[in-house]
Backbone as numpy.savetxt, mean C-alpha at the origin, in Angstrom:
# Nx Ny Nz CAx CAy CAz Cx Cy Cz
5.68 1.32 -17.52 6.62 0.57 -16.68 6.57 1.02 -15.23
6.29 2.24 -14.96 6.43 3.10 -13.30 5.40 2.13 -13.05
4.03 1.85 -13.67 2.87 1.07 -12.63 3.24 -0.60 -12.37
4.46 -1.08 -12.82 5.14 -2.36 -12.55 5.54 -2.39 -10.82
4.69 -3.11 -9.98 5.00 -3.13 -8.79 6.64 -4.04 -8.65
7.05 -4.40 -9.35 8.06 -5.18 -9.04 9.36 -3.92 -9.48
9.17 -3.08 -9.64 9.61 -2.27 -9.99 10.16 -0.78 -8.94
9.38 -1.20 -8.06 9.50 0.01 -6.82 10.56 0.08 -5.93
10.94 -0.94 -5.60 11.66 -1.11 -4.53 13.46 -0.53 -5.29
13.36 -0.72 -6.86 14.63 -0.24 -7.53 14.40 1.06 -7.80
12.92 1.75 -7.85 12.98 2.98 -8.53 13.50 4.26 -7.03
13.04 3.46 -5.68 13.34 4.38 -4.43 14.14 3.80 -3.45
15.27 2.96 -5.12 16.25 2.49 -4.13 17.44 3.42 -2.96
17.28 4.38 -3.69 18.08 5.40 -3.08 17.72 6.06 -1.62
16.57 6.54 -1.43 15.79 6.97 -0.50 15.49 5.65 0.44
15.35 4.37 0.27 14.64 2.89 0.86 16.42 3.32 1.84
17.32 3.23 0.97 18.84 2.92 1.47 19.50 3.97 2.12
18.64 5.34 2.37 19.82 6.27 2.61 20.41 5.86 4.63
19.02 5.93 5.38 18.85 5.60 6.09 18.37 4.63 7.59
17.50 4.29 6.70 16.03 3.12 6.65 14.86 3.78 8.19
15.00 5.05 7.25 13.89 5.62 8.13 12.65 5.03 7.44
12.71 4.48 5.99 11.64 4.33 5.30 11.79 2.57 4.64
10.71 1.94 4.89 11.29 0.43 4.26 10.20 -0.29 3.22
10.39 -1.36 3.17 9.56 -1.93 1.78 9.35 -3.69 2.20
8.39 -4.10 2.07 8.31 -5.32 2.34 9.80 -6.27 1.76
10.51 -6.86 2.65 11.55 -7.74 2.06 11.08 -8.73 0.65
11.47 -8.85 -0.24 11.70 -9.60 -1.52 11.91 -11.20 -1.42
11.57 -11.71 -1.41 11.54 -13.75 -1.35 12.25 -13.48 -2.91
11.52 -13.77 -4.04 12.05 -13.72 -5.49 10.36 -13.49 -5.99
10.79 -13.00 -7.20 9.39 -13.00 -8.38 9.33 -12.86 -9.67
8.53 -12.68 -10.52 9.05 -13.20 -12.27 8.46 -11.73 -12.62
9.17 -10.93 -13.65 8.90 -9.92 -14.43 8.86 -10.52 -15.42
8.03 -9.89 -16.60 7.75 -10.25 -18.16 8.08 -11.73 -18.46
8.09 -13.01 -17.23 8.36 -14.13 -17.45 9.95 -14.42 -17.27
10.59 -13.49 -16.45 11.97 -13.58 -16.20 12.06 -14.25 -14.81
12.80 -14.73 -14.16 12.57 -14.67 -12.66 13.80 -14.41 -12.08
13.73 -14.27 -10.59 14.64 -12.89 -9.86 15.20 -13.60 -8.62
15.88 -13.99 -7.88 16.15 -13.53 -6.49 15.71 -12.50 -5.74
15.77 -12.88 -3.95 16.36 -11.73 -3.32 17.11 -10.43 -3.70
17.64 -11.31 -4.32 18.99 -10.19 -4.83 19.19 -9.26 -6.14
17.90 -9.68 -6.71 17.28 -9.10 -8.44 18.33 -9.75 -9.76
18.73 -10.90 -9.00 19.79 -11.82 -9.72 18.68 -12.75 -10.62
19.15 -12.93 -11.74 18.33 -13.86 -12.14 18.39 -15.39 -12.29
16.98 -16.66 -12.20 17.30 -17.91 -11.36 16.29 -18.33 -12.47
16.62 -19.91 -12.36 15.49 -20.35 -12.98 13.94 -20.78 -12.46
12.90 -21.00 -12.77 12.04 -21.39 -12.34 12.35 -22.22 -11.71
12.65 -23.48 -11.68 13.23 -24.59 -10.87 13.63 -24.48 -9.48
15.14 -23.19 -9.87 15.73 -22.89 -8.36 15.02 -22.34 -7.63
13.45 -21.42 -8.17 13.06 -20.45 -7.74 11.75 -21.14 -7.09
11.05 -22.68 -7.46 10.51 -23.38 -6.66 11.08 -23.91 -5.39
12.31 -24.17 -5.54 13.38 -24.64 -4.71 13.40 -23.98 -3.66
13.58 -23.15 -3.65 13.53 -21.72 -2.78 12.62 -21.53 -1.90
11.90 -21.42 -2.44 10.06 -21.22 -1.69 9.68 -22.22 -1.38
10.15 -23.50 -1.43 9.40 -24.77 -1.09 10.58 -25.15 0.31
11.55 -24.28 0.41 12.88 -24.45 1.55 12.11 -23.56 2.97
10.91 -22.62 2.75 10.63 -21.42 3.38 9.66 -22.64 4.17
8.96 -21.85 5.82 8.28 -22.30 6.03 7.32 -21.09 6.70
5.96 -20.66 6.63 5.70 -19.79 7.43 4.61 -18.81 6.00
3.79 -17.58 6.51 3.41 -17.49 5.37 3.57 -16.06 4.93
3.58 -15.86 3.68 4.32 -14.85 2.87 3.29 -14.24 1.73
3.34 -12.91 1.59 2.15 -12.37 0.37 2.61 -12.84 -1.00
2.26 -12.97 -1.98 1.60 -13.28 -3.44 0.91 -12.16 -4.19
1.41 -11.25 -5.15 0.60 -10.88 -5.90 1.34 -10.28 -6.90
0.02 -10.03 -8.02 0.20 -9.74 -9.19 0.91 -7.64 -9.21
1.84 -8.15 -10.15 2.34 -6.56 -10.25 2.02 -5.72 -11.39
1.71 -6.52 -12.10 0.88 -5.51 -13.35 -0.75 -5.65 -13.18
-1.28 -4.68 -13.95 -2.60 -4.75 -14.35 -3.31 -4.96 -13.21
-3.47 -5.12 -12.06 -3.84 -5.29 -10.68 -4.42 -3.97 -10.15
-5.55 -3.84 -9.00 -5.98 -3.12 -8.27 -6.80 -3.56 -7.47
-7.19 -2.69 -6.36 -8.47 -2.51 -5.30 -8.54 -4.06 -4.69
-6.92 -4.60 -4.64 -7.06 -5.65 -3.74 -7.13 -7.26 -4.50
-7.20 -7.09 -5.59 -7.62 -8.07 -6.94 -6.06 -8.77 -6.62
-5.34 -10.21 -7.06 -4.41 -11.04 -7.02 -3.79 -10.54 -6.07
-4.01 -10.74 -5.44 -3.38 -10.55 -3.61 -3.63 -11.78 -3.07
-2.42 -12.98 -2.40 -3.08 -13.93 -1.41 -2.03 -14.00 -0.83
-2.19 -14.96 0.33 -1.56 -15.33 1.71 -1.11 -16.58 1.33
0.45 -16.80 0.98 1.14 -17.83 0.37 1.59 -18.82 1.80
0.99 -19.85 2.13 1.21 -20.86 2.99 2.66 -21.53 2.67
3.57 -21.62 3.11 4.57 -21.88 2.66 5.35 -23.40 3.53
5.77 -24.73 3.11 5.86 -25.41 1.85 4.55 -25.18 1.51
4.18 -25.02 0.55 3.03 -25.66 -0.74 3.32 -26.95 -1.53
2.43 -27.60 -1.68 2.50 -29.02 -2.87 1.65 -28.20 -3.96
0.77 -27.36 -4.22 0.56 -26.96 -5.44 0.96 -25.46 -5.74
2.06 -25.13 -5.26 2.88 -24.06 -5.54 2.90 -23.60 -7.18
3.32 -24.83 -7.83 3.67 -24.91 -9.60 1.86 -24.04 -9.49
0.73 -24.99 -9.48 -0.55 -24.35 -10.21 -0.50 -22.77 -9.45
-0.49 -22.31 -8.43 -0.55 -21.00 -7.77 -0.20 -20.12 -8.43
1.39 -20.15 -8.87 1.93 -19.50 -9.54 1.40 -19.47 -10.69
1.25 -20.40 -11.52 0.84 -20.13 -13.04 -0.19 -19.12 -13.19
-0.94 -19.48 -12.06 -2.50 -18.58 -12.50 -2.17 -17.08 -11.96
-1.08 -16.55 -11.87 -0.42 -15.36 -11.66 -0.10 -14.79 -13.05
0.52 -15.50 -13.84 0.71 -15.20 -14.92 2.28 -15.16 -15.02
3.21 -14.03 -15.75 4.65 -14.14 -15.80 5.01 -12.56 -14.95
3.97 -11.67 -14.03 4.61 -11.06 -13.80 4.07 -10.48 -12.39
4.67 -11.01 -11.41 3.98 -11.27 -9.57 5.51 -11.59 -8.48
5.36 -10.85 -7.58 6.48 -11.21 -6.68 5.70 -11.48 -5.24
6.89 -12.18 -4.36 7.01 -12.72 -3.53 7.34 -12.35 -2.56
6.21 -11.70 -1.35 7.39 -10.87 0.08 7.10 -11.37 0.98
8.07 -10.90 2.58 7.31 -11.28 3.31 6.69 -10.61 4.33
5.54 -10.98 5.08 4.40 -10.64 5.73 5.41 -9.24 6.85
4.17 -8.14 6.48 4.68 -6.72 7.65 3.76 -7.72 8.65
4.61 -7.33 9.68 4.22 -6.85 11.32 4.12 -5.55 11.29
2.85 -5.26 11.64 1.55 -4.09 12.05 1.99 -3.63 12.98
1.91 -2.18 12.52 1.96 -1.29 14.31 0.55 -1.74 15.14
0.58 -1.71 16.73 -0.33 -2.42 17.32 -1.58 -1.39 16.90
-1.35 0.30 16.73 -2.45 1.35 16.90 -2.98 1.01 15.27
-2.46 0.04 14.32 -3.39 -0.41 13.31 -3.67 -1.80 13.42
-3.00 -2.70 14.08 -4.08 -3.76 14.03 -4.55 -3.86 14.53
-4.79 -3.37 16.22 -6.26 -3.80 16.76 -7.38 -3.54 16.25
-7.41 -2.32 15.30 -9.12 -2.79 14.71 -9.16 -3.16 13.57
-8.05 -4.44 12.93 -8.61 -5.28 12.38 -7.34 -5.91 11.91
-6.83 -7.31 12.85 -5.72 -7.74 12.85 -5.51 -8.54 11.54
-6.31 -8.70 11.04 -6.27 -9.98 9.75 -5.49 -9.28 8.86
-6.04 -8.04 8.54 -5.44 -7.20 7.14 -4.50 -6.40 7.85
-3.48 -6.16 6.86 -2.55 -5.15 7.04 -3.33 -3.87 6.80
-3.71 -2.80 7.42 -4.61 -1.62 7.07 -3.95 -0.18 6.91
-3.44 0.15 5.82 -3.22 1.06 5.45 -3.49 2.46 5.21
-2.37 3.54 5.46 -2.86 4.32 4.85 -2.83 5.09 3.43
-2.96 6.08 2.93 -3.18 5.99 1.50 -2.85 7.39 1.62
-1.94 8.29 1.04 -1.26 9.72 0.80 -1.29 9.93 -0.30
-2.12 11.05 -0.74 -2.02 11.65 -2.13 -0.77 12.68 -2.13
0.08 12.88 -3.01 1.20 13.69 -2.74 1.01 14.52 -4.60
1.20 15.77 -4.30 1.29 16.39 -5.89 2.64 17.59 -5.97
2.54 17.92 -6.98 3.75 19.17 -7.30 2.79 20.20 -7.40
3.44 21.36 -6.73 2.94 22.87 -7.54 3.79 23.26 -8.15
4.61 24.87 -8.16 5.74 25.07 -8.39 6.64 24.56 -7.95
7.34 24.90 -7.40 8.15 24.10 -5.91 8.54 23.32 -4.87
7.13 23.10 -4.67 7.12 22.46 -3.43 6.04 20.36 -4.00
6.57 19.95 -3.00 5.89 18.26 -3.00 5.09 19.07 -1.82
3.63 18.71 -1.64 2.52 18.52 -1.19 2.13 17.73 -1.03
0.86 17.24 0.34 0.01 16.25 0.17 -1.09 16.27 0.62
-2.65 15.88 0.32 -3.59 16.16 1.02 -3.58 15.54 2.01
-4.73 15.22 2.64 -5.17 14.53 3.90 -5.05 13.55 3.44
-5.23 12.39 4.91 -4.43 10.97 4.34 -6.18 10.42 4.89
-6.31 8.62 4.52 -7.17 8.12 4.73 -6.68 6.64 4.73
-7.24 6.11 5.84 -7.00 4.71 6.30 -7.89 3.80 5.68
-7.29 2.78 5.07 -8.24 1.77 4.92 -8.27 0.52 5.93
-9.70 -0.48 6.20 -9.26 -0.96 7.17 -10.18 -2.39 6.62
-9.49 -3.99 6.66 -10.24 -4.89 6.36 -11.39 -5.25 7.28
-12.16 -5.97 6.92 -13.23 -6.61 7.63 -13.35 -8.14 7.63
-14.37 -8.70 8.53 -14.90 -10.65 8.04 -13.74 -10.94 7.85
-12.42 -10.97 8.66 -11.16 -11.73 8.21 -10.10 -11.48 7.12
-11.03 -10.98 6.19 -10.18 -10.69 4.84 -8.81 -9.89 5.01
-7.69 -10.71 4.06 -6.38 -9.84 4.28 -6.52 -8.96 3.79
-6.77 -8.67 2.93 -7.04 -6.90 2.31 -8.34 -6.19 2.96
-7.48 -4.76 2.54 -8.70 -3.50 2.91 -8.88 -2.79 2.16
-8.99 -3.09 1.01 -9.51 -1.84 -0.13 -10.76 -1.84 0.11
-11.19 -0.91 -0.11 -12.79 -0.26 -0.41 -13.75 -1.04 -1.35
-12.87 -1.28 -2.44 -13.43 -2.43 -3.74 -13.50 -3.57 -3.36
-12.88 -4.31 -1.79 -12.92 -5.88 -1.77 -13.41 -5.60 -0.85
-14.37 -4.61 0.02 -15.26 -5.01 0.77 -14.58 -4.07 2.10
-13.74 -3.28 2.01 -12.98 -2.80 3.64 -13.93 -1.40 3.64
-13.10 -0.91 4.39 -13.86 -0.02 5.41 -12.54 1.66 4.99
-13.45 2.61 4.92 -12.26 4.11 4.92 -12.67 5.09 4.92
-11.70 6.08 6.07 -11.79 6.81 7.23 -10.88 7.62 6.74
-11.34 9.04 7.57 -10.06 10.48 6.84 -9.36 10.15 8.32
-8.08 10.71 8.20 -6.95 10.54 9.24 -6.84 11.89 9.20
-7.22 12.45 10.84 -7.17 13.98 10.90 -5.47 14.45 10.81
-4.96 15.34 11.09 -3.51 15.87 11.08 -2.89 15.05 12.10
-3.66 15.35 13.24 -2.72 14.98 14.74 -3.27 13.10 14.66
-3.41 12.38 13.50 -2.89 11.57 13.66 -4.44 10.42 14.23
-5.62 10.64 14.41 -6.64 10.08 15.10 -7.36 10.30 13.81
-8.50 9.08 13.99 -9.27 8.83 12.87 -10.35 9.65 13.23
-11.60 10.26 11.82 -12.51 10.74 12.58 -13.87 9.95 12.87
-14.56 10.49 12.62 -15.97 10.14 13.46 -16.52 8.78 12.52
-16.34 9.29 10.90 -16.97 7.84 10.46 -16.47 7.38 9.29
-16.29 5.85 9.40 -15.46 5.32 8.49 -16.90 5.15 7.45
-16.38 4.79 5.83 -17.26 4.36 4.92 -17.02 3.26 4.40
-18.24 2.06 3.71 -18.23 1.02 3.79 -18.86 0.80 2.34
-18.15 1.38 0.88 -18.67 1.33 -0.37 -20.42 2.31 -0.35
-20.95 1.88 -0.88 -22.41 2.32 -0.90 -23.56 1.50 0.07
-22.91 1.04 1.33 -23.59 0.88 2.46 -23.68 1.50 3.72
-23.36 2.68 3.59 -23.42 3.44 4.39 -21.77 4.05 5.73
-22.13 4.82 6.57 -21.32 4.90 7.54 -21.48 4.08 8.91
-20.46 4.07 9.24 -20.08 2.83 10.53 -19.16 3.65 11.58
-19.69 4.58 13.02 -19.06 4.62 14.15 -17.93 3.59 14.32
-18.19 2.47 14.26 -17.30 1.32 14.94 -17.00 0.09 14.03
-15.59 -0.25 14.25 -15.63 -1.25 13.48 -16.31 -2.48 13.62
-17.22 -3.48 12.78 -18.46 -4.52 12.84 -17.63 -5.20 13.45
-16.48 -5.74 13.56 -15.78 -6.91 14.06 -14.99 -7.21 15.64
-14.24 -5.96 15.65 -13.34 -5.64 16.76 -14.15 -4.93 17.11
-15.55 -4.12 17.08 -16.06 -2.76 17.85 -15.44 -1.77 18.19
-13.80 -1.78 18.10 -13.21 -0.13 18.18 -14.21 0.98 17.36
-14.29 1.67 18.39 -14.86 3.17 17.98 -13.83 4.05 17.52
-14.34 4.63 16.14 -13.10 4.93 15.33 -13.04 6.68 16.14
-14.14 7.18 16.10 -13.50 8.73 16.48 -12.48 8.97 17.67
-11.34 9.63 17.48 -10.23 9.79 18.19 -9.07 8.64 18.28
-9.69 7.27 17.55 -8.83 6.31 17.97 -7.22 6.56 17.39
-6.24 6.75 18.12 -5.08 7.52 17.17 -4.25 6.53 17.13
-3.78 7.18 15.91 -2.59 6.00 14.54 -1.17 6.50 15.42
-0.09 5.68 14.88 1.00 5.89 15.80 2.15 6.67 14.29
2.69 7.75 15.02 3.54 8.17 13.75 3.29 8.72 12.47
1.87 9.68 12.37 1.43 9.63 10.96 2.60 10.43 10.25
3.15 11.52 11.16 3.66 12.82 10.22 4.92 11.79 9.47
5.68 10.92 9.93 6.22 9.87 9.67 5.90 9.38 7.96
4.76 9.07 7.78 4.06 8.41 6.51 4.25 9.51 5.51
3.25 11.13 6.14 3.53 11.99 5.25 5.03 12.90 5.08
5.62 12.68 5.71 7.13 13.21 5.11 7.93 11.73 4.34
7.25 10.74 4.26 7.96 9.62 3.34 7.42 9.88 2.21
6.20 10.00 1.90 5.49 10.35 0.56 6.14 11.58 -0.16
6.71 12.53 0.38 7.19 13.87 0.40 8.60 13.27 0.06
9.26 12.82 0.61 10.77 12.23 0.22 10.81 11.22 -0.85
10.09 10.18 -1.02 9.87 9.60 -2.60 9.36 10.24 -3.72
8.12 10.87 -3.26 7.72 11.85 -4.70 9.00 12.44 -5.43
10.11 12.90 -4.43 11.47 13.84 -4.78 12.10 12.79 -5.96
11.80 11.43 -5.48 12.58 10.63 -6.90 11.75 10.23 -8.54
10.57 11.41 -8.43 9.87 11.72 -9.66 9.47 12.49 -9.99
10.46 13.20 -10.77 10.32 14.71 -10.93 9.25 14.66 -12.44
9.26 13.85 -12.95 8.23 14.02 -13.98 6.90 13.60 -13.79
6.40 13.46 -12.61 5.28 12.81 -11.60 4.57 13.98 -11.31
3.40 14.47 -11.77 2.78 15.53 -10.88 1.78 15.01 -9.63
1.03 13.94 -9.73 0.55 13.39 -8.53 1.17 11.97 -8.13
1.13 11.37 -7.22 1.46 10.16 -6.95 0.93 9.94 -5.54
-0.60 8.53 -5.58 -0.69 8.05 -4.64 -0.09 6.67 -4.01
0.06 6.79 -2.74 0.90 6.10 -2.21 0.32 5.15 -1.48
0.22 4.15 -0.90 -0.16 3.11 -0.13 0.69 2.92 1.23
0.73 3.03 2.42 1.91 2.78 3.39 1.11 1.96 4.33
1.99 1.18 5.49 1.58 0.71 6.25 2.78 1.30 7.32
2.14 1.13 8.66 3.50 1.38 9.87 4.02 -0.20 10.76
5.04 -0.55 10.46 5.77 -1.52 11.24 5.65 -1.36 12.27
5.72 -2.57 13.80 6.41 -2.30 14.95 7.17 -2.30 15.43
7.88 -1.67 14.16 9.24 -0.65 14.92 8.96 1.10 14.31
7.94 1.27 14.24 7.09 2.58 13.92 8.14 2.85 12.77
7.87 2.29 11.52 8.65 2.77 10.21 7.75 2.84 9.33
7.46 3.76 8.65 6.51 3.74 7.10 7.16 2.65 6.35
6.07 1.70 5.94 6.40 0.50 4.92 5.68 1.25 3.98
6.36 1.57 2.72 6.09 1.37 1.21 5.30 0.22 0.76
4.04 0.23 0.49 3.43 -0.72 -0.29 3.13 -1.04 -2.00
2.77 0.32 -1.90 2.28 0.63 -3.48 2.47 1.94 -3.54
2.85 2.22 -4.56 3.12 3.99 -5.58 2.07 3.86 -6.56
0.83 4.55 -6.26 -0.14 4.14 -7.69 -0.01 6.16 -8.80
0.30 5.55 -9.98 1.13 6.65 -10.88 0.48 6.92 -11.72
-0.70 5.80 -11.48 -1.57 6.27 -12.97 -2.96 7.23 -12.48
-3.72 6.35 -11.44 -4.90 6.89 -10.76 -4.62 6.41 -9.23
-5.30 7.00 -9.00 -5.42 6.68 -7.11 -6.67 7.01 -6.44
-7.77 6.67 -7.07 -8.99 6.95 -6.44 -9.53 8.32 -5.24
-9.39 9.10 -6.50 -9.55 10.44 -5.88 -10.66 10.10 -4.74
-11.76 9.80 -5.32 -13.13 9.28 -4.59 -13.03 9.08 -2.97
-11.98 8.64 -2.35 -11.81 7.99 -1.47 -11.37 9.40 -0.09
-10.69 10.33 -1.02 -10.72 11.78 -0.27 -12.04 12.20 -0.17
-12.27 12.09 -1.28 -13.65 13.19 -1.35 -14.64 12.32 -0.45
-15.40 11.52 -0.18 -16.00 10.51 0.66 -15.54 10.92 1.74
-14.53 11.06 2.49 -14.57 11.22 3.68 -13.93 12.50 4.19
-14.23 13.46 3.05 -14.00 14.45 3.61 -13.59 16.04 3.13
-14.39 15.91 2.00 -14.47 17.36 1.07 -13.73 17.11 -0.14
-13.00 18.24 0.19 -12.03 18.65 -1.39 -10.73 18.42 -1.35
-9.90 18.12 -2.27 -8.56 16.85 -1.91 -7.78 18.32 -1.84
-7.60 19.68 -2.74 -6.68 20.01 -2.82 -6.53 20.88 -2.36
-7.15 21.96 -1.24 -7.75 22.69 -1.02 -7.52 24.20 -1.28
-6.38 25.30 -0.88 -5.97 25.89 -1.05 -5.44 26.38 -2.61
-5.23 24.55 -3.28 -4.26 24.64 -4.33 -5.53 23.86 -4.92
-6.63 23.99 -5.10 -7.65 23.52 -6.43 -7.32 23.82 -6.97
-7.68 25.38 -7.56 -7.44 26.09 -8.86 -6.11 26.08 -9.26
-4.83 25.93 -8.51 -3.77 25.69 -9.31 -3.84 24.40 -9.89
-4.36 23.25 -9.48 -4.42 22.17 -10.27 -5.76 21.66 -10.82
-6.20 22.55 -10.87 -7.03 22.23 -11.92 -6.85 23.12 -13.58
-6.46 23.96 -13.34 -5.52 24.72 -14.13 -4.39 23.66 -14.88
-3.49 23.58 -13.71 -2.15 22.14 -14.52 -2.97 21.28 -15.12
-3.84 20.45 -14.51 -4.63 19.38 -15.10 -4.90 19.78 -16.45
-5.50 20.80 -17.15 -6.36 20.98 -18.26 -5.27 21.17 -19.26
-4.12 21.98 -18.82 -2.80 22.26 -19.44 -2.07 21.15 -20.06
């Protein structure tokens, strides 16, 4: 149930609400196990819930919350729709409805189409929430997504916040610059990172039976970590190691130790 994306926004409702140092894409409505929801996690019928979305005008994300990854049932919901009914079906009974982040400008200029994220591995030792180095993903050719698996582009995000020298592009090699916008990634700096990693650090706190949890964020322009995805099961270790050694460093051997345990 934790890997139910429709599910997040209630599990860190506490932390989303204390302050709103930290936020979550706003909620349109969406259907769990074939139920459907409001804004308000009220429940509506299909009917009212076409009603609704066919009242909206402007365009809004679409995607699947179960069984989903690496960018897979993700689309850009044009809103009125006349084939709204078929859209939805081929979702299945369990996909919600948000609407579109506005991008900090220091992530969309190199590559305004996709929202480009970054990605925080966060773990437990004894005591303490940890996190490794973070890594940006970034879309390409237009595409709204930037996963690695649908074709994007990803880069280690040094501490102070600037990307380094070379982003990776699946098993085609490294790229100085992005193919589209030509920003040259070394030094180009992100706005607010320590921001992202003390949010990962403050949600992990609402899963204490969680020893890793990767995170997905994007930054608003109003420089706020947006919550995208909590991935609870795997999080593509690969994507550290690619751009940039060993995820855990200091603390390998303690978790590799927990791991086997």
């Amino acid at each position: 149930m934790l890997k139910d994306k429709n599910l997040i926004e209630l599990i860190f409702a506490k932390v989303l609400c204390e302050n709103g140092d930290i936020v979550i894409p706003k909620t349109v409505c969406g259907c769990s196990a074939g139920y459907f929801f409001d804004s308000d996690r009220l429940s509506i019928s299909y009917e009212k819930m076409i009603e609704k979305l066919q009242n909206l005008n402007g365009k809004y994300i679409l995607k699947a919350t179960v069984g989903t990854s690496s960018g897979r049932d993700v689309i850009v919901l044009d809103l009125p729709n006349e084939k709204l009914g078929t859209i939805l079906s081929g979702f299945g009974n369990d996909y919600i409805i948000q609407e579109k982040i506005e991008q900090h400008a220091s992530c969309a200029i190199l590559h305004p189409q996709s929202v480009n994220t970054i990605r925080v591995m966060s773990y437990r030792t004894e005591d303490q929430i940890k996190t490794t180095s973070c890594v940006m993903r970034i879309g390409i050719s237009g595409k709204y997504v930037d996963n690695g698996h649908a074709g994007g582009l990803y880069i280690k995000v040094m501490q102070d916040g600037k990307l380094s020298k070379f982003a990776c592009r699946g098993n085609q090699g490294m790229l100085k610059q992005h193919p589209d916008s030509a920003i040259v990634f070394e030094n180009h700096q992100l706005a607010e990172l320590p921001k992202i990693v003390n949010a990962a650090k403050k949600l992990h706190a609402c899963l204490p039976n969680i020893g890793i949890v990767n995170w997905d964020f994007a930054m608003n322009n109003e420089s706020k970590p947006v919550l995208i995805e909590a991935n609870m099961l795997c999080g593509s270790m690969w994507l550290f190691q690619n751009t940039g050694g060993g995820v855990f460093g200091h603390d390998t051997e303690y978790m590799i130790n927990r791991i086997r345990k």
